[in-house]
PDB file of N, CA, C and O in Angstrom:
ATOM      1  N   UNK A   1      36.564  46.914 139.474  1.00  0.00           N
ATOM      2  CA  UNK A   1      37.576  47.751 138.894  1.00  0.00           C
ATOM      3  C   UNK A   1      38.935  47.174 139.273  1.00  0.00           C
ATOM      4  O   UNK A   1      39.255  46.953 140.441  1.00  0.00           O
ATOM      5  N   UNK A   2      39.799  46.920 138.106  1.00  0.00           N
ATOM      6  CA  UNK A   2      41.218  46.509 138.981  1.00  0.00           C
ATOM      7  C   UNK A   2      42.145  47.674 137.836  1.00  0.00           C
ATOM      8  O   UNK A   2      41.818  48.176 136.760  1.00  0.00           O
ATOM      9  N   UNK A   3      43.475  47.784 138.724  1.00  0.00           N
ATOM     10  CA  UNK A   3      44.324  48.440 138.623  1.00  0.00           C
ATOM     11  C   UNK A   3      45.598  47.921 138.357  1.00  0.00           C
ATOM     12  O   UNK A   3      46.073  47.202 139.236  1.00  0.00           O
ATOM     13  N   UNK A   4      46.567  48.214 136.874  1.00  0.00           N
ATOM     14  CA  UNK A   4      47.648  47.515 137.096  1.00  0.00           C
ATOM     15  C   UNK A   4      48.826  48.651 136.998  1.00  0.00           C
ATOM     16  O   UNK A   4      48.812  49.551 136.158  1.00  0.00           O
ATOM     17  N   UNK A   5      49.741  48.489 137.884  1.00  0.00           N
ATOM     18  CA  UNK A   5      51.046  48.717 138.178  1.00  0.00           C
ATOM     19  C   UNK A   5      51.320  49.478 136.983  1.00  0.00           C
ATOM     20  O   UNK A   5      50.979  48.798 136.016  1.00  0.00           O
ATOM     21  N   UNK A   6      51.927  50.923 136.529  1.00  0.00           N
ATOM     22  CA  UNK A   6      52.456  50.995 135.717  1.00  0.00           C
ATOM     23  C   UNK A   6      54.048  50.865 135.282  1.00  0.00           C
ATOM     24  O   UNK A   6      54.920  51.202 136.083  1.00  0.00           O
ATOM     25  N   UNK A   7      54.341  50.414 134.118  1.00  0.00           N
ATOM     26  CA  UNK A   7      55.451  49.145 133.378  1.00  0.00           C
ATOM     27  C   UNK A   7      56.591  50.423 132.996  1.00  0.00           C
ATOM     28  O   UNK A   7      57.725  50.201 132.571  1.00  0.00           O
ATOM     29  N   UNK A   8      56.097  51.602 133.213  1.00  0.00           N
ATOM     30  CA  UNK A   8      57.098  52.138 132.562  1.00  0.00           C
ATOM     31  C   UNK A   8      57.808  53.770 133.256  1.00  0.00           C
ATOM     32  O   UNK A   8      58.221  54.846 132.824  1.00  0.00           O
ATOM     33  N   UNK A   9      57.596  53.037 134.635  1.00  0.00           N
ATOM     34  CA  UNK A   9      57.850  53.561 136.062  1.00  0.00           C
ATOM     35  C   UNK A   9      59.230  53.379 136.215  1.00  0.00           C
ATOM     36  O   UNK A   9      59.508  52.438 135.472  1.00  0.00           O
ATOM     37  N   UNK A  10      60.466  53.858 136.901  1.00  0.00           N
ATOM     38  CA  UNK A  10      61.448  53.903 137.050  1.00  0.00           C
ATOM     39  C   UNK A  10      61.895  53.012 138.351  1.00  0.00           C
ATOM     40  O   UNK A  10      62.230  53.745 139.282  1.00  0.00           O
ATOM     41  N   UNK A  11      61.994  51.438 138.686  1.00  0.00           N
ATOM     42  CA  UNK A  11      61.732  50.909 139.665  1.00  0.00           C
ATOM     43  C   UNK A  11      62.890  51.119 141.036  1.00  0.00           C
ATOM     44  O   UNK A  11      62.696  50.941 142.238  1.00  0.00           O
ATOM     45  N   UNK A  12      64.375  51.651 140.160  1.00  0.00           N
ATOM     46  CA  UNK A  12      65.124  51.950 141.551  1.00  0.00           C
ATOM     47  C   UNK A  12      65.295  53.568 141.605  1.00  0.00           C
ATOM     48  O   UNK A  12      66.374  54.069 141.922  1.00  0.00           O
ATOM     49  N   UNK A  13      64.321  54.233 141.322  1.00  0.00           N
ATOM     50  CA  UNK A  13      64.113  55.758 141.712  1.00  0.00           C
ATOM     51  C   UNK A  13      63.142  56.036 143.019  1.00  0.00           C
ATOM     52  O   UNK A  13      62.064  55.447 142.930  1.00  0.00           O
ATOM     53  N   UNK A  14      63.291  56.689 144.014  1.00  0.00           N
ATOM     54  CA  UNK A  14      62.501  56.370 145.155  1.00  0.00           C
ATOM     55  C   UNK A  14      61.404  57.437 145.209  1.00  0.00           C
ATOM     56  O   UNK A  14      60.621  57.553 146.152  1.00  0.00           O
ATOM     57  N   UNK A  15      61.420  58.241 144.065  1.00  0.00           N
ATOM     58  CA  UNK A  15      60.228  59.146 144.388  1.00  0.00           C
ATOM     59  C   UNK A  15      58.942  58.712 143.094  1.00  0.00           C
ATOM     60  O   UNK A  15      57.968  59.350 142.692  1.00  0.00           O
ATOM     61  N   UNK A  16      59.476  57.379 142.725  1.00  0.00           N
ATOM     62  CA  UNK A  16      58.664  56.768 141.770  1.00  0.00           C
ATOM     63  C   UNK A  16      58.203  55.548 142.139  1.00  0.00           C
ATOM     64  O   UNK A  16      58.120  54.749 141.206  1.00  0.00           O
ATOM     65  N   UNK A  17      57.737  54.986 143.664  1.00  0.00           N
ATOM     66  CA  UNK A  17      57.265  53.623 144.277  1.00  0.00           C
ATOM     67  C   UNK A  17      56.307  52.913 143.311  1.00  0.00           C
ATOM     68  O   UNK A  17      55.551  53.617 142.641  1.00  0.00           O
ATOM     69  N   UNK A  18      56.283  51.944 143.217  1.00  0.00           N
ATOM     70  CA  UNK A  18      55.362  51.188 142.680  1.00  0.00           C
ATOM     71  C   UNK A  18      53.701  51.372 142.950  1.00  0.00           C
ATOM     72  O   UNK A  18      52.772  51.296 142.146  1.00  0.00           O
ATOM     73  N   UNK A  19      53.699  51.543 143.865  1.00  0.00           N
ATOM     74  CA  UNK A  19      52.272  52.345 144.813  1.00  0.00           C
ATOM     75  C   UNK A  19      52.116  53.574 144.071  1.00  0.00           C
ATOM     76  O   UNK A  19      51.023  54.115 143.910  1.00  0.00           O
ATOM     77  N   UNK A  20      53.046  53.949 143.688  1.00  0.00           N
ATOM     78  CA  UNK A  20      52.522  55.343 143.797  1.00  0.00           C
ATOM     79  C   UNK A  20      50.992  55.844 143.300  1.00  0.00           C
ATOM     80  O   UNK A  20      50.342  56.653 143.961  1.00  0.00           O
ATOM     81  N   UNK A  21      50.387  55.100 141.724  1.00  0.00           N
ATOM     82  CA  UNK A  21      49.515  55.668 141.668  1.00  0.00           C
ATOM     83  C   UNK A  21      47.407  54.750 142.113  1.00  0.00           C
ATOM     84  O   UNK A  21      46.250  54.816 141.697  1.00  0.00           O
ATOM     85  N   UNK A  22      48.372  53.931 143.349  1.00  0.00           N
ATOM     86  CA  UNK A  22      47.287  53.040 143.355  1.00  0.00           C
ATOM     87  C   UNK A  22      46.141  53.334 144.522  1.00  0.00           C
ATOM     88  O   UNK A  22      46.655  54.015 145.410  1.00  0.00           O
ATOM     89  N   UNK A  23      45.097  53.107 144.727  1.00  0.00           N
ATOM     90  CA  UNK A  23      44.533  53.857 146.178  1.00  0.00           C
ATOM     91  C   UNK A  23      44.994  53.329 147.467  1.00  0.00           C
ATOM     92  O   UNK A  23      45.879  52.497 147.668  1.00  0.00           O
ATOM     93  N   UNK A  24      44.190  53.997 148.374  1.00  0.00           N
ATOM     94  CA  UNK A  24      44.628  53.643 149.307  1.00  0.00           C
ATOM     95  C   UNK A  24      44.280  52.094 150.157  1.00  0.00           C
ATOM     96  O   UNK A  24      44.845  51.789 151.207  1.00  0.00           O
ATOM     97  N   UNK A  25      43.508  51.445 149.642  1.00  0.00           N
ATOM     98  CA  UNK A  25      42.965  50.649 150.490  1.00  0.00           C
ATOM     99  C   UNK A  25      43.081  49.395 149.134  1.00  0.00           C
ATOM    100  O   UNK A  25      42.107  48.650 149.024  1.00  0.00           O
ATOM    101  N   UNK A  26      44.251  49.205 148.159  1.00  0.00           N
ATOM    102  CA  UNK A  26      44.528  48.047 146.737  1.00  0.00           C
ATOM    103  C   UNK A  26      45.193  47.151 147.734  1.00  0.00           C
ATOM    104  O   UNK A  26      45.731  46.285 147.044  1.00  0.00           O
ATOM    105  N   UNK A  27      45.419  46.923 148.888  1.00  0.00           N
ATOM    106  CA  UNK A  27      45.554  45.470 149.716  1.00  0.00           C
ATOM    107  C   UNK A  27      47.080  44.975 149.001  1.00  0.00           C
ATOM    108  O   UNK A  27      48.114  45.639 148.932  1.00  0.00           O
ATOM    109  N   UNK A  28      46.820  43.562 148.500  1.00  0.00           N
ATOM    110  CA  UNK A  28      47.922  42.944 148.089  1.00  0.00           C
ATOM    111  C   UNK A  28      47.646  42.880 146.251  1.00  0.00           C
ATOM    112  O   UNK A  28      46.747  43.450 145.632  1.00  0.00           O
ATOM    113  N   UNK A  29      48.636  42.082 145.754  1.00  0.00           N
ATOM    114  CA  UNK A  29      48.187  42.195 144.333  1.00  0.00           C
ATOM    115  C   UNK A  29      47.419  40.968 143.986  1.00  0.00           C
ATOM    116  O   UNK A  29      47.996  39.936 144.328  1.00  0.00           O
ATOM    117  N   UNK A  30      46.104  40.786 143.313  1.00  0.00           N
ATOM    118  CA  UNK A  30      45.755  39.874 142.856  1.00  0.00           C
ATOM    119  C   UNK A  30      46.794  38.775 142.061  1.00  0.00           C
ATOM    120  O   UNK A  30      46.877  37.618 142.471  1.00  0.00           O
ATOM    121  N   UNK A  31      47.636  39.284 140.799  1.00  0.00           N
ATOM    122  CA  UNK A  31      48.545  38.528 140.022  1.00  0.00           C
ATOM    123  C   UNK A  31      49.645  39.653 139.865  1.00  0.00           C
ATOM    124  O   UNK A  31      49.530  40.830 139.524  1.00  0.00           O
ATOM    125  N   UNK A  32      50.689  38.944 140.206  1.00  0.00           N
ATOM    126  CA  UNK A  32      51.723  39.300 139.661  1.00  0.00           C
ATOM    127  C   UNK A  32      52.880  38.507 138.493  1.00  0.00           C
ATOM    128  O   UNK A  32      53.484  37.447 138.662  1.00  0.00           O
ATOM    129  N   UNK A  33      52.926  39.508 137.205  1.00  0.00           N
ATOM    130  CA  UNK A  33      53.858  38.865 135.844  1.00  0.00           C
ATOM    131  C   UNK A  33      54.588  39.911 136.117  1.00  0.00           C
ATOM    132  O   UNK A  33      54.311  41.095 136.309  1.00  0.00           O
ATOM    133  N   UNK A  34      55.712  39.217 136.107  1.00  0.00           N
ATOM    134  CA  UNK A  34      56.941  40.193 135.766  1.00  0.00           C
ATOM    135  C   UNK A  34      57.132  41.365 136.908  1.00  0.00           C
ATOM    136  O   UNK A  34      57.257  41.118 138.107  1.00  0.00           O
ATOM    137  N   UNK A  35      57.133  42.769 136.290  1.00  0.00           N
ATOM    138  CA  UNK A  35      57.169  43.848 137.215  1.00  0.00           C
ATOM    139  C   UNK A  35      55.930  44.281 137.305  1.00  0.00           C
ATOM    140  O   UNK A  35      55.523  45.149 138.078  1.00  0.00           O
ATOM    141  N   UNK A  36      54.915  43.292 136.005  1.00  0.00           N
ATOM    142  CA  UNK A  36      53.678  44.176 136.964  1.00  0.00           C
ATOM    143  C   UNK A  36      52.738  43.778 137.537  1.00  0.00           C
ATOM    144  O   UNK A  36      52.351  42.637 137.282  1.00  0.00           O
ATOM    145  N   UNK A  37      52.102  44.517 138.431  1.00  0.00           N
ATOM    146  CA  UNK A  37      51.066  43.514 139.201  1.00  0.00           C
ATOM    147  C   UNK A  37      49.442  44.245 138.958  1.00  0.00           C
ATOM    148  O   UNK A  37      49.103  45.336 138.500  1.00  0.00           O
ATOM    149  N   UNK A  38      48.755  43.214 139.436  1.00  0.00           N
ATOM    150  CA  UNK A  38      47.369  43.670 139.185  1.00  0.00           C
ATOM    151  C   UNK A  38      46.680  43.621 140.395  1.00  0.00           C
ATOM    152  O   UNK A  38      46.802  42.560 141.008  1.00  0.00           O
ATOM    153  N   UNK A  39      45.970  44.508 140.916  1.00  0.00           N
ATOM    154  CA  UNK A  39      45.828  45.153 142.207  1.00  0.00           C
ATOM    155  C   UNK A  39      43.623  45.383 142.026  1.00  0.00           C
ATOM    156  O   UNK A  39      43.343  46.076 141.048  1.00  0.00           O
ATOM    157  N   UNK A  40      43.225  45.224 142.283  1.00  0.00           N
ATOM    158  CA  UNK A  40      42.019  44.834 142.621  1.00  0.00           C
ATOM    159  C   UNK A  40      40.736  45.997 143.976  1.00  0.00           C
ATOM    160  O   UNK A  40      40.815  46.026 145.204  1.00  0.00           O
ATOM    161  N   UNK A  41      39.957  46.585 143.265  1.00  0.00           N
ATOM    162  CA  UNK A  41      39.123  47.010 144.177  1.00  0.00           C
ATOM    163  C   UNK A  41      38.297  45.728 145.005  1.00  0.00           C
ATOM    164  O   UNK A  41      38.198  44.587 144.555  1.00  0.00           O
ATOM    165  N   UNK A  42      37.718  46.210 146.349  1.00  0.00           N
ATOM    166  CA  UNK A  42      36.807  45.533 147.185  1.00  0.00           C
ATOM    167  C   UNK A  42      36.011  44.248 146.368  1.00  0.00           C
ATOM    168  O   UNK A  42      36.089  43.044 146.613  1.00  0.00           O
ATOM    169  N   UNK A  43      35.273  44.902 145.382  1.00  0.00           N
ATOM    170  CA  UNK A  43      34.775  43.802 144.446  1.00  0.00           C
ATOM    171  C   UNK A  43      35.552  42.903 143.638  1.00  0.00           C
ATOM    172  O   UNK A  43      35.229  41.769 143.286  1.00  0.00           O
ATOM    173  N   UNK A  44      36.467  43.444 143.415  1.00  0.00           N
ATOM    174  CA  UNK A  44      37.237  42.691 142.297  1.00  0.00           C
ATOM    175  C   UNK A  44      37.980  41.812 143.172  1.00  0.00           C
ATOM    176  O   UNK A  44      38.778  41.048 142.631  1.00  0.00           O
ATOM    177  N   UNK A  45      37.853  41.785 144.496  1.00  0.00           N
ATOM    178  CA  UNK A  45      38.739  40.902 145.382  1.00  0.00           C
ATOM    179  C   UNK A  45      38.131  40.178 145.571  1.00  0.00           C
ATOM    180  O   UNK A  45      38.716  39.122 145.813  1.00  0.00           O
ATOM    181  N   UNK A  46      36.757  40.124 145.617  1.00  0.00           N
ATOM    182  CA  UNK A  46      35.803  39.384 146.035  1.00  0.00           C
ATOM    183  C   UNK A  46      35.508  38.378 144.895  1.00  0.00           C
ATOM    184  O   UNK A  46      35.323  37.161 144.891  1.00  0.00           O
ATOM    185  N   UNK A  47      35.531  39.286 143.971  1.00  0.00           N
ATOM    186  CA  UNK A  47      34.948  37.727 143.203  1.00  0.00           C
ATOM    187  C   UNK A  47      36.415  36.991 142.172  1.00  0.00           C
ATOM    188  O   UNK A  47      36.330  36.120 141.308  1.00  0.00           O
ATOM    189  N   UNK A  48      37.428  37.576 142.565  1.00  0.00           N
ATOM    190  CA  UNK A  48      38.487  36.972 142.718  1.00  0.00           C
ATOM    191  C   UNK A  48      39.196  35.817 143.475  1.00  0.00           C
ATOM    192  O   UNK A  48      40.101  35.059 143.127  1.00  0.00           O
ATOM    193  N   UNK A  49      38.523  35.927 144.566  1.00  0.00           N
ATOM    194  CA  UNK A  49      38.745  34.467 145.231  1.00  0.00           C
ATOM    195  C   UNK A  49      37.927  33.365 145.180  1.00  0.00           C
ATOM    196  O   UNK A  49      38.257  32.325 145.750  1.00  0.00           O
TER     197      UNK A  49
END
């Protein structure tokens, strides 16, 4: 399962973090384009590297 960043988030509002809707344990981002990044469960990290 991977997760990407949503694009249409308000990036210098502080009650709108980039995190905000990602779990707790999405590590670092697999790829990052632009403002958004793609963030990766346990598996998806795994067979990502």
């Amino acid at each position: 399962m991977v997760f990407v960043t949503d694009f249409l988030r308000q990036p210098n509002q502080p009650q709108d973090p980039p995190e905000l809707n990602l779990p707790n344990n999405a590590a670092q981002p697999l790829l990052e384009i632009g403002p958004r990044k793609l963030y990766g469960n346990a598996a998806a990290r795994k067979l990502w590297s």
